[in-house]
C-alpha positions in Angstrom: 167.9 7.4 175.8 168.0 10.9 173.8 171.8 11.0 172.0 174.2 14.0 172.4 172.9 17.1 171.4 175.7 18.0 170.0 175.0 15.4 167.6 171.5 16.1 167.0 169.6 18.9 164.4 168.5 22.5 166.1 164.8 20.8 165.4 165.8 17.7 167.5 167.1 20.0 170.6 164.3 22.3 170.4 161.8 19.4 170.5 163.9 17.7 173.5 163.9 21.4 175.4 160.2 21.6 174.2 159.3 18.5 176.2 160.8 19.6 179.2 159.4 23.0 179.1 155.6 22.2 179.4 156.5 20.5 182.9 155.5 21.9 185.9 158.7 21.3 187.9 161.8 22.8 188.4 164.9 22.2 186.4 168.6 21.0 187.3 171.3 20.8 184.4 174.2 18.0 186.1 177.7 18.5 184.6 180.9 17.4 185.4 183.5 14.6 183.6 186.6 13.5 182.2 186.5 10.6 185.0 184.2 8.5 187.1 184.8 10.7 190.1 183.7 13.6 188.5 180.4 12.0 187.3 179.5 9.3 190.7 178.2 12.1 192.7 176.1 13.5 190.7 174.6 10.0 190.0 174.2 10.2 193.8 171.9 13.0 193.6 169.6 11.8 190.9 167.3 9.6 192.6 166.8 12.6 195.3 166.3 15.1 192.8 163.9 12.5 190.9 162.2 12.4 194.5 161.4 15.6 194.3 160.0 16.0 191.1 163.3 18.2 189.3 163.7 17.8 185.1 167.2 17.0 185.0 169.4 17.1 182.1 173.2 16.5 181.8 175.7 18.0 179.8 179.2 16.6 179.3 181.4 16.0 176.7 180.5 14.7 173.0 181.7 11.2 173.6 183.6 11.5 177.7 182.5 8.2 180.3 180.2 11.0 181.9 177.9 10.3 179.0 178.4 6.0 179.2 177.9 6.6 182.7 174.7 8.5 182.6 173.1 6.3 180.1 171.4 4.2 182.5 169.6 7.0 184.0 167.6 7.5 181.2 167.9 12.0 181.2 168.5 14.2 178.3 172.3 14.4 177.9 173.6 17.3 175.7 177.5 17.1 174.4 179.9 20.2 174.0 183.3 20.3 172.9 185.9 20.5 175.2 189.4 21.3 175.9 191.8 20.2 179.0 193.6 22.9 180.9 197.1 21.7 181.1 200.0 22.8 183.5 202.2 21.6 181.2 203.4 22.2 177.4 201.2 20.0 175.2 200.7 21.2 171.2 196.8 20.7 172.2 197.3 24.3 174.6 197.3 26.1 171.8 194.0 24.3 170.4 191.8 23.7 173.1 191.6 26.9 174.2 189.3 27.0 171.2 187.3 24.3 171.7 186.4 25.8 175.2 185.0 28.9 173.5 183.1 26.8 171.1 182.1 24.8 174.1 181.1 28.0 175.8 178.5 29.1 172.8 177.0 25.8 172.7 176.3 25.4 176.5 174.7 28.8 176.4 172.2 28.0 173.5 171.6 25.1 174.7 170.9 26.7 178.5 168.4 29.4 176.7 166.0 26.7 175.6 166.7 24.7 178.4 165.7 27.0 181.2 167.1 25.6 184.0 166.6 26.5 187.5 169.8 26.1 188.7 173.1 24.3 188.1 175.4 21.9 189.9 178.8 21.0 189.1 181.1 18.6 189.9 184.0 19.7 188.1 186.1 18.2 185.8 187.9 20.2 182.6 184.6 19.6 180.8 182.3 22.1 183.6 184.0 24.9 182.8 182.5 26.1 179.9 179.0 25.0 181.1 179.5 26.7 184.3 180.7 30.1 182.9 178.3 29.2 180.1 175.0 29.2 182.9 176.8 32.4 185.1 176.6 34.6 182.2 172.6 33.7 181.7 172.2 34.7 185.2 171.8 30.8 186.1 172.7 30.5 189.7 175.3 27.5 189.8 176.8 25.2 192.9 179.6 23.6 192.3 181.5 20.7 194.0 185.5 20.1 195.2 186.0 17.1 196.6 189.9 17.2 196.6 191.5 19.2 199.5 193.0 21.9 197.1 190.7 23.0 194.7 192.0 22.2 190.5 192.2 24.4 187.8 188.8 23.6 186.9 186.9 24.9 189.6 189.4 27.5 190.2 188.0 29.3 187.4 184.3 28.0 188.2 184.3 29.8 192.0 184.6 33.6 190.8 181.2 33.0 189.1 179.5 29.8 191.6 176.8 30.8 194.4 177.9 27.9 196.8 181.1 25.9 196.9 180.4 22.3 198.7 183.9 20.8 199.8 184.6 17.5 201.6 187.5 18.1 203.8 187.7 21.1 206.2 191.1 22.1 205.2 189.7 23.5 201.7 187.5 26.3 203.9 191.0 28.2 203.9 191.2 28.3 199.7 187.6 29.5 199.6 185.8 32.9 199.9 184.2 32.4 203.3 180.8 33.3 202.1 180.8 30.5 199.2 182.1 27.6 201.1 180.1 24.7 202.7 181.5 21.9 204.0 179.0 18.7 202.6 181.3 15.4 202.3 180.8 14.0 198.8 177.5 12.4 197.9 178.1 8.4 198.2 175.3 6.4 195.8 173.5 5.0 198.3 173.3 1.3 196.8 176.6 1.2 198.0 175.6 0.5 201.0 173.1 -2.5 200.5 175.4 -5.0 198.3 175.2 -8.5 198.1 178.8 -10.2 198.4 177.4 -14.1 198.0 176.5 -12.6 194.5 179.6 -11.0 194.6 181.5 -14.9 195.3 179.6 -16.1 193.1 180.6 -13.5 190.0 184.2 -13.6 191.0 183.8 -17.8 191.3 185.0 -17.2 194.9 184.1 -18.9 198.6 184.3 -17.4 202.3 187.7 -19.6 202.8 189.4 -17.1 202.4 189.2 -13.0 202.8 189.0 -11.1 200.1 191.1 -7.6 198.7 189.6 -5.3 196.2 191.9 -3.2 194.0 191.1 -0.7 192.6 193.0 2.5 190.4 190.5 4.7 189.3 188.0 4.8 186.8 191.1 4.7 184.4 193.3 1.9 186.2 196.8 2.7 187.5 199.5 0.8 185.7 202.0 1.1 188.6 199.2 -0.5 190.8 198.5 -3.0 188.3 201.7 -4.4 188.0 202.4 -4.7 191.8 199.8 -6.5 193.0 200.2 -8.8 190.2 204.1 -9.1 191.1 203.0 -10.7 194.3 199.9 -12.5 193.2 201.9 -16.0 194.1 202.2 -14.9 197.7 199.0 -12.9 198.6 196.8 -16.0 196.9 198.2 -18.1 199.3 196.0 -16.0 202.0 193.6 -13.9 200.0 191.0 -13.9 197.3 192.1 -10.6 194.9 189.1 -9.2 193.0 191.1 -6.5 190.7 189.4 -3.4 188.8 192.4 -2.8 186.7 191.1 -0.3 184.1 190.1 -0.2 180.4 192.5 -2.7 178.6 194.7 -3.6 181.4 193.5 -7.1 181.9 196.5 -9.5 182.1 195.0 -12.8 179.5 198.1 -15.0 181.2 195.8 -14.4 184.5 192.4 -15.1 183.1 192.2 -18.9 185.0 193.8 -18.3 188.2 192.3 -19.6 190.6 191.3 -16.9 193.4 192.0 -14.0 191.0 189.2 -12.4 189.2 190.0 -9.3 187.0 187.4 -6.6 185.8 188.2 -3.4 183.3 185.3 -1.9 185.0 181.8 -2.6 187.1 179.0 -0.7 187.1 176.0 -2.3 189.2 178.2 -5.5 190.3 180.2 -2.4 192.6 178.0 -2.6 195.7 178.3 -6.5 195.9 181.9 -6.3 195.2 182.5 -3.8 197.8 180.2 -5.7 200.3 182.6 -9.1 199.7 186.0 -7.1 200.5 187.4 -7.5 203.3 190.2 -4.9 202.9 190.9 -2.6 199.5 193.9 -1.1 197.7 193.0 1.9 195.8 194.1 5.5 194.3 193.6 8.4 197.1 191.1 10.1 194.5 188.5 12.0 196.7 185.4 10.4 196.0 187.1 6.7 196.0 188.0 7.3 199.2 184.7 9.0 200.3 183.3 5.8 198.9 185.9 3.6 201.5 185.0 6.1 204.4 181.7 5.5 204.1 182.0 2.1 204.0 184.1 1.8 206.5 186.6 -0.4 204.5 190.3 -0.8 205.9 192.2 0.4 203.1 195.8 1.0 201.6 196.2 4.0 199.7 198.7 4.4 196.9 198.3 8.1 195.5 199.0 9.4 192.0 202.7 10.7 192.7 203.3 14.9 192.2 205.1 14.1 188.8 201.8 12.8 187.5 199.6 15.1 188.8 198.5 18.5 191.0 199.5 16.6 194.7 195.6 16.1 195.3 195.8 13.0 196.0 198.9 12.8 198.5 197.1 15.4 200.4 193.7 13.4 200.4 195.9 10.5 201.1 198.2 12.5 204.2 194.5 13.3 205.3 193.0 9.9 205.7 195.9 8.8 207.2 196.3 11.3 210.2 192.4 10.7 210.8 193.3 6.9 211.3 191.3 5.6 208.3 194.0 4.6 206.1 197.7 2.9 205.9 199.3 5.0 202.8 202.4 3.9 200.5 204.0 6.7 198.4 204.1 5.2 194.9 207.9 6.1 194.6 208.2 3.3 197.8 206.1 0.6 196.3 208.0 -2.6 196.6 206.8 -6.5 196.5 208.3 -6.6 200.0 206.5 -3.5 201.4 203.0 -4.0 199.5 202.9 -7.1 201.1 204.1 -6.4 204.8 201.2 -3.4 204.3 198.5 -5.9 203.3 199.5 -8.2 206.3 199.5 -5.1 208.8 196.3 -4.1 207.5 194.5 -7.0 208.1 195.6 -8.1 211.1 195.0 -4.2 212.7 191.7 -4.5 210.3 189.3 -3.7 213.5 191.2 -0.5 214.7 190.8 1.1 211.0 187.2 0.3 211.1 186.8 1.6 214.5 188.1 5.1 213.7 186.2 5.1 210.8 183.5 4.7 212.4 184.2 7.3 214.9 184.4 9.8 212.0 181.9 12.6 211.2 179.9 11.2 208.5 177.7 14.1 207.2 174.6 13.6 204.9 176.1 15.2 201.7 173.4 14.4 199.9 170.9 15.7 202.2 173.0 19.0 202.3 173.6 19.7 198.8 170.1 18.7 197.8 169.1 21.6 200.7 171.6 23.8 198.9 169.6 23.3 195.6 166.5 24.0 197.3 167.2 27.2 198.5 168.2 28.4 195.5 165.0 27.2 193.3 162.4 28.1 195.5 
């Protein structure tokens, strides 16, 4: 696995780009970080792309999870430096802006001996300068929103993208007409073909009794966290809880309870875990609840509240749950008493959330943005 590029000599890169340029096929630069969502779907498209015979390289961040992520795929990753765009006062405003320039000048040297056909983005603070970066070589780029609303990130992505994908029809309004494609979000397709006795068997669970999955991002959600844990007593006494809590939020007074199995993160184990849940708990982030969608999972979703983020989640959330696919509790209204009436309503109604799920227009996002891709580079 080549290391940053960022880190590497001018010779290094040059012999890395070298490499790629005596091949015969076309070439796809990935980008897109800061969390797991904004670095899943393009993970989705790699085998496809591999399929058909694309060089792909990725560029993130010097040292982001999009580059522990993307280890496993064994591609050329190349690290910028990067800078957040904030809505709010932070010292590191008046810093980053700098780092997004130097970001900017990196991405474009490293694009000129790259080559690449086209680009796809999936957004994320860290795609900004790579995106402007490819626009001004004349590098046609597609970018991705899956939230509703589109952020800051892509906002200043569109002016310069060839095609905008989008997973939920109300975005069509925030986008020029003539960009704007509605594709779903690209769900890894091992999802789907998970293994839940190796799951019971990872967890040290049995089919007694069902099972919840938790789950609160890539990151973990402490307000999540702590609830389900303040009713552990009482949903153990029905359930099996297999809890992705985040990096550094495992509870050590909870390692050796019975029925309770806690991960800080799963890579591969995710399809089998998925497969054992009978019902999940999770973060409205777009592409977890793509994820649950395509699953068909009955789920409760607990978004990020407006004074921790842009709203994109209570709108994701409001979505899902005026389709049918989802029971929703405001995180300003989480109480034991009303987590657990939730979890009791959900599973008992499991059947009718499945059903409308399943009624749903599932689209073949990775079929359409691959097409998308294709168009461009032929």
């Amino acid at each position: 696995m080549p290391g940053s590029a960022g880190m590497r000599s001018g010779a290094d890169v040059k012999k890395r780009v070298k490499g790629l340029d005596v091949s015969m096929g076309k070439k796809i630069v990935l980008t897109g970080g800061g969390t797991a969502g904004h670095v899943t779907p393009n993970m989705a498209l790699i085998p496809r792309l591999r399929e058909l015979e694309y060089d792909i390289v990725y560029m993130g961040s010097y040292d982001g999870i999009e580059k522990k992520l993307i280890e496993d795929f064994d591609i050329p990753y190349y690290g910028i430096a990067t800078g957040k765009f904030r809505r709010y006062f932070d010292p590191k405003n008046f810093s980053d802006p700098f780092r997004v320039i130097k970001g900017m000048r990196e991405a474009r040297k490293y694009m000129k001996e790259i080559k690449p056909d086209v680009l796809f983005s999936k957004g994320g603070f860290v795609s900004v300068p790579v995106v402007r970066a490819a626009a001004s070589l004349g590098i046609p780029c597609i970018i991705h929103e899956s939230d509703m609303s589109p952020g800051l990130a892509n906002k200043l992505c569109i002016p310069v993208a060839k095609k905008v994908c989008c997973n939920f029809p109300e975005t069509f309004s925030q986008l020029p007409p003539a960009k704007a494609v509605l594709t779903g979000s690209p769900i890894r397709k091992e999802l789907a073909i998970g293994n839940k006795e190796a799951a019971y068997k990872l967890c040290g669970f049995d089919s007694s009794k069902p099972v919840i999955m938790v789950v609160g991002g890539s990151l973990g959600s402490a307000a999540i966290n702590q609830a389900v844990r303040d009713v552990l007593p009482e949903l153990l006494k029905d359930f099996q809880v297999v809890h992705l809590c985040g990096k550094e939020k495992v509870d050590n007074l909870l390692l050796t309870t019975q029925g309770y199995k806690q991960f800080e993160y799963v890579k591969s184990e995710m399809k089998d875990i998925f497969a054992m849940a009978d019902i999940v708990i999770s973060r409205a982030g777009a592409n977890a609840i793509s994820e649950i969608l395509a699953l068909k999972k009955p789920n409760i979703l607990i978004p990020l509240p407006a004074s921790s983020s842009r709203g994109d989640q209570l709108q994701n959330a409001k979505s899902y749950e005026s389709q049918g696919f989802s029971i929703v509790i405001d995180e300003d209204d989480l109480t034991n008493k009303l987590l657990l009436e939730k979890i009791q309503e959900l599973y008992f109604n499991r059947f009718t959330y499945i059903d409308a799920m399943k009624k749903s227009s599932q689209r073949d996002a990775i079929g359409t943005i691959i097409g998308l891709i294709e168009d461009i580079t032929k």
